[in-house]
C-alpha angles and dihedrals in degrees: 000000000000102000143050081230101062127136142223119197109237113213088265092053097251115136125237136185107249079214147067165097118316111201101184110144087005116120148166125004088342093067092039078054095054102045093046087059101040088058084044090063090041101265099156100179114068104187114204141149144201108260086045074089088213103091091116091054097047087053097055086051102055084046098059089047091082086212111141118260099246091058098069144066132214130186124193134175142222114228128221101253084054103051122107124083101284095027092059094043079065109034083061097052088056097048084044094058100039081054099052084226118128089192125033120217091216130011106194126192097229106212125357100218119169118334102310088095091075088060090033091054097052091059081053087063105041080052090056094047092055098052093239089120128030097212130014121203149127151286128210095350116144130209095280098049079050094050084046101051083047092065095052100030148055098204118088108207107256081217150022108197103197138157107281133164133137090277096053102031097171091218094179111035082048091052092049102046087051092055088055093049092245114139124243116220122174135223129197087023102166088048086250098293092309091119104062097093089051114126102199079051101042092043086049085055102040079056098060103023095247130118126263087245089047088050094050079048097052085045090050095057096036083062098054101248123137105239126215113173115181122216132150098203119094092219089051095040082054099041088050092055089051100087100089096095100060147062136222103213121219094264092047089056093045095057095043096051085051088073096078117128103164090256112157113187095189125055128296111255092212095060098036089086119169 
């Protein structure tokens, strides 16, 4: 990767940008702020989601930028209360209007919970039928909620959007997903700040003059993995956006991905049933 621009090719053919801006726990005129900066600086993919509660103000936001439509990316989600056929039709309509889009780039289910996905789903697809969203995924699901939507779907989701950072590197559910031609995208990836005092991580940056948290980033990307870090801080934003002039070798990401201890820091999808 070269640009903060670049793309990645989703399994519909649809292009999205392997970066942005992530806006979980950010509201009001902060998060206006940040995604107003962060557009500024050429983020193109603005990641949201309904209980975020800031939809409205990220709209606005993308409205006031002036850039063109079909340059940017935004990504919504559907919440657990609201999951089910009818509840996520609605749902929809709702996140659409707060947002000022009449279509939606990506439309995630944002946990899988218990059995409602499978309802919720096939809203997803009417939604994409009908042209009112670009991509449809997922968010949090492991390898067995996937297996289950594939008995009783065609579409395979364009993106699973999970917790993934180098101490919880997700081997498995990340080979699978790219068998299966889903995108991984990661959020939380710089653990929320807790690996900044890491040695392997801060040698690795002295050595090329970045950051620790430029160097989880570079790792990020040279892993494939679509990359949303959330900040709402214009120097951070910056700093974030700054890891297209350099290069992880073989033996950096190695080390780096050996660092995985199976530490989530959010909650297990397998135990947040509703």
């Amino acid at each position: 990767m070269k640009h903060i621009a670049d793309v990645t090719i989703l399994n519909n053919g649809i292009a999205m940008p392997r970066f942005g801006l992530g806006t979980y726990k950010a509201e009001g005129e902060e998060v206006a702020r940040a995604v107003a900066t962060a557009l500024e600086l050429g983020y193109r993919s603005i990641d949201t989601a309904a209980v975020y509660g800031n939809e409205e103000e990220v709209g606005r936001s993308i409205a006031a930028s002036g850039i063109k439509r079909d340059d940017l990316f935004v990504t919504t989600k559907v919440w657990n209360s609201d999951q089910g056929y009818d509840e996520t039709l609605r749902a929809f309509e709702t996140s659409s209007k707060k947002l000022g889009l009449d279509v939606i780039d990506l439309y995630l289910i944002h946990w899988p919970g218990t059995d409602k996905y499978k309802a919720t789903w096939c809203a997803l697809e009417r939604l994409y039928a009908e042209g009112r969203v670009r991509a449809i995924g997922v968010s949090n699901f492991q390898i067995h909620h996937l297996e289950e939507l594939r008995k009783d779907s065609e579409t395979v989701p364009a993106v699973n959007q999970v917790e993934l950072h180098p101490r919880f590197i997700q081997k498995e559910l990340h080979d699978y997903c790219a068998s299966r031609q889903i995108q991984i995208e990661a959020w939380a990836p710089l653990m929320k700040g807790r690996l900044q005092d890491n040695e392997l991580l801060q040698g690795i940056a002295g050595k090329h003059g970045k950051t620790v948290s430029q160097v989880i980033l570079r790792w990020g990307l040279q892993n494939g993995i679509v990359i949303i870090p959330k900040s709402v801080t214009a120097s951070r934003i910056k700093e974030n956006s700054e890891i297209f002039d350099f290069e992880l070798s073989a033996e950096e990401l190695a080390a780096i991905s050996g660092l995985d201890a199976g530490e989530r820091i959010g909650s297990d999808p397998d135990k947040l049933l509703f």
